[in-house]
C-alpha positions in Angstrom: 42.3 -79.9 157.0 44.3 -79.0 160.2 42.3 -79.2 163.7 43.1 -76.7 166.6 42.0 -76.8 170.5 41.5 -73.5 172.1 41.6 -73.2 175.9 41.2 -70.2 177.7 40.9 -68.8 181.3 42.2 -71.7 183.5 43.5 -69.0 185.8 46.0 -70.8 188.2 46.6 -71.9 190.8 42.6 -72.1 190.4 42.0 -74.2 188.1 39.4 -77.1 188.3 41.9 -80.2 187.4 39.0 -82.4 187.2 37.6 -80.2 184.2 41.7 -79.9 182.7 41.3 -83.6 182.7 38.5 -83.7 180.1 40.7 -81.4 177.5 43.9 -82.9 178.2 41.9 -86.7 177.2 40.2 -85.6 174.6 43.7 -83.8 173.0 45.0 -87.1 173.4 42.4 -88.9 171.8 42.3 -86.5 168.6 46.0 -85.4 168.3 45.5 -82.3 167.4 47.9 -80.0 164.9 48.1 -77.0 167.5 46.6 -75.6 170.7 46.1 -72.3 171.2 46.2 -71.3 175.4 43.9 -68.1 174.9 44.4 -65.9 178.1 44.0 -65.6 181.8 45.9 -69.0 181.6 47.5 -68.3 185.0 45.9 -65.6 187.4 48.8 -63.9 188.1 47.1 -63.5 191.5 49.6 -61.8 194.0 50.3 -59.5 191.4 47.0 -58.0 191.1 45.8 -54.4 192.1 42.4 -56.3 193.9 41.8 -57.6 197.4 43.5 -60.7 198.4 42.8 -63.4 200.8 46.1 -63.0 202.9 45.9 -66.2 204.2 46.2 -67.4 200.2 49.1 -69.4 199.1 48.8 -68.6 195.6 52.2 -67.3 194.7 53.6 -66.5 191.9 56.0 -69.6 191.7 53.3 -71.7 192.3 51.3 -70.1 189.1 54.7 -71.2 187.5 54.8 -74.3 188.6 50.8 -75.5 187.0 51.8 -73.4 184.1 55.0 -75.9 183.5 52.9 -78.5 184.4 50.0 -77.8 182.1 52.6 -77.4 179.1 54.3 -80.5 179.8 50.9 -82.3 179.4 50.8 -80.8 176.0 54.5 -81.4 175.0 53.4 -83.7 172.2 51.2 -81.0 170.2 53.4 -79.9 167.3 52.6 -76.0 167.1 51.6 -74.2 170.4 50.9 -70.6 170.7 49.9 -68.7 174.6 48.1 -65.3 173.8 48.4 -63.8 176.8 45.0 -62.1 178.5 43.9 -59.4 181.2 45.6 -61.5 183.8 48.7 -62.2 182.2 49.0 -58.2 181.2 49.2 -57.4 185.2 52.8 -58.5 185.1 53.1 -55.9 182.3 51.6 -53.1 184.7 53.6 -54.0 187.6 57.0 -53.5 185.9 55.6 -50.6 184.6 54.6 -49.0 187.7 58.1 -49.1 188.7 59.3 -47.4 186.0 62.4 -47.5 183.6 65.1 -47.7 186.9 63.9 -51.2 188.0 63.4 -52.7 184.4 66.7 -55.2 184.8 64.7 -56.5 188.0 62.1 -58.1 186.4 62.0 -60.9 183.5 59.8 -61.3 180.9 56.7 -63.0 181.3 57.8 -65.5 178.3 61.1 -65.9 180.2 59.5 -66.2 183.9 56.9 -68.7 182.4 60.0 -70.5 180.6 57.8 -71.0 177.3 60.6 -71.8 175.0 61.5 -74.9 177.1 57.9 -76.2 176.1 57.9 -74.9 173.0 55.2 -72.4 173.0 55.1 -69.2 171.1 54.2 -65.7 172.8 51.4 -63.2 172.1 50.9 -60.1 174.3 47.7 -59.2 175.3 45.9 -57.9 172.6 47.9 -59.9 170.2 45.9 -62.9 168.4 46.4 -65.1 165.7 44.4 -66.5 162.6 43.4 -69.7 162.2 42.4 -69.5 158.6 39.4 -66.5 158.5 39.2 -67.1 162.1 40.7 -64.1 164.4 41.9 -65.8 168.2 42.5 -63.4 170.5 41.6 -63.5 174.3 39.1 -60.2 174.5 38.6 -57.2 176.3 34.9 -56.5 176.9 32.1 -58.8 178.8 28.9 -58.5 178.2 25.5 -59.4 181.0 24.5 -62.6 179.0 26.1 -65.6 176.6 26.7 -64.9 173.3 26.4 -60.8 173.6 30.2 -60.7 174.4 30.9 -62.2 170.7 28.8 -60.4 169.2 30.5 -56.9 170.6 33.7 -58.5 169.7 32.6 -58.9 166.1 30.9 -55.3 166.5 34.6 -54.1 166.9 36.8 -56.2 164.4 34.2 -56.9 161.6 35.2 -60.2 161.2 34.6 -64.0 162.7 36.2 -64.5 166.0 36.6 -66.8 169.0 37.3 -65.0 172.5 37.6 -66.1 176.2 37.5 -63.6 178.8 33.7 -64.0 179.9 34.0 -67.3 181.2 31.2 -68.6 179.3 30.4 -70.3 176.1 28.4 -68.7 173.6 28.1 -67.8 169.6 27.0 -65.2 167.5 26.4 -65.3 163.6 25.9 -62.8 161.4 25.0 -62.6 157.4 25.5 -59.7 155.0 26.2 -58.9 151.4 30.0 -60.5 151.9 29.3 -63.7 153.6 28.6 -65.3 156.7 30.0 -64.4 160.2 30.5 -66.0 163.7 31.7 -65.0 167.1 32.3 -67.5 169.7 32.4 -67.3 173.7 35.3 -70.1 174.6 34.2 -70.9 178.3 36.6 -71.9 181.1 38.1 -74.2 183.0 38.8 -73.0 186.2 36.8 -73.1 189.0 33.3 -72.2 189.6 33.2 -71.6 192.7 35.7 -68.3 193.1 36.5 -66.9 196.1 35.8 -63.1 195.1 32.2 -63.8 193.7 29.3 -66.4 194.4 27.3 -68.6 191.9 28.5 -67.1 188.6 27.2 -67.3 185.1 30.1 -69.2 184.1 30.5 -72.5 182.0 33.1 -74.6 181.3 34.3 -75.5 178.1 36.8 -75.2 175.2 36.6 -75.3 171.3 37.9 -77.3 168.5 38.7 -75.7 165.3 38.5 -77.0 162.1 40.6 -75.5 159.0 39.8 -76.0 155.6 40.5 -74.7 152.1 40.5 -71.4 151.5 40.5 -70.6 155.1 37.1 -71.6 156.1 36.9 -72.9 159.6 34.0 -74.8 161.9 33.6 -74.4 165.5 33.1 -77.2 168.3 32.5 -75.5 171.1 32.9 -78.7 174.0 30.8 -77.7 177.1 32.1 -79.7 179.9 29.4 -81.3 181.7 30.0 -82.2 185.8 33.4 -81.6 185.1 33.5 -84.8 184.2 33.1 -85.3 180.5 32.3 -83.7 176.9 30.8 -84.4 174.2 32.7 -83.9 170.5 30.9 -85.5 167.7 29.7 -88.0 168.3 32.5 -89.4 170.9 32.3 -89.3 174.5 35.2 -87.9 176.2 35.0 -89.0 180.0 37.2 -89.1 182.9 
């Protein structure tokens, strides 16, 4: 059996640390084979096409900075993987926007984010991997309520999935003539308390994945509770 954690949609330079704290103990504790950063890991902020607080310091070499910092934490995990998500994918669009002329401006967002020295592997938004029959890939719909969003996701690629994107944790199982099916919601861990919208229906968490045989998988999802602690199995992870 091989065990993966999947966290998604820290999005800094706002990410709750208290919350980070939680996953980075409970990696510790478990030693996991691989994490799997699943999206909107940095917010890519200044880059973006929305409003801004102009009195913001949240830069783009600060967003480089956490991200460093957040890998480092995770230095000791053998086999690392960042799927980039909607947030990571604006520094696609800007280069873009500027066309072919100003390409040798601008680095890649592996490069800029300086991956290799951590040892994580790349996948663009819309990329994902497998972890056995389990498809991970950040997501590109939200749905009004928990658990609708992975169930459009599984809607679209007919098979068992784990997204962020939403912000919440949720599931989704489904049974037909072929087997049984699940979609899973992975949570956050950035803050709740955003500047560009009040009292969301957000929840923080991350999942543990389980590989066995034949590709068959199992789920934790970890809701953090008071950003202070989780719960996986029947150990107490608390900061």
């Amino acid at each position: 059996m091989t065990r993966y954690v999947v966290l998604s949609d820290i999005q800094i330079p706002f990410q709750d640390d208290s919350a980070l704290e939680v996953a980075y103990k409970l990696i510790k504790d478990i030693k996991p084979d691989g994490v799997i950063l699943n999206g909107d890991i940095v917010d890519c902020y200044s880059i973006s096409d929305f409003d801004k607080d102009p009195y913001s310091q949240a830069d783009l070499e600060a967003e480089i900075a956490g991200a460093c910092t957040l890998m480092g934490k995770l230095s000791k995990v053998p086999n690392k993987v960042w799927i980039g998500g909607n947030h990571e994918d604006r520094w696609r669009r800007v280069i873009w926007k500027q066309g072919s002329p100003y390409r040798s401006m601008f680095r890649s967002f592996l490069e800029a984010f300086q991956m290799a020295d951590y040892g994580f592997r790349w996948r663009s938004y819309g990329d994902y991997i497998l972890l056995g029959k389990l498809m991970v890939t950040h997501g590109s719909m939200v749905s009004k309520h928990s658990g609708q969003t992975a169930r459009a996701h599984y809607d679209k690629y007919g098979r068992s999935v784990l997204v962020g994107h939403t912000h919440r944790l949720g599931a989704y199982y489904h049974r037909n003539m072929e087997g049984t099916y699940a979609a899973f919601e992975n949570g956050c861990l950035c803050s709740l308390d955003p500047e560009y919208t009040q009292h969301p229906n957000w929840q923080q968490g991350f999942s543990v994945v389980e590989v066995g045989d034949g590709g068959l998988f199992h789920v934790t999802q970890c809701p953090i509770l008071k950003r202070t602690m989780c719960f996986y199995g029947d150990k107490l992870v608390k900061i």
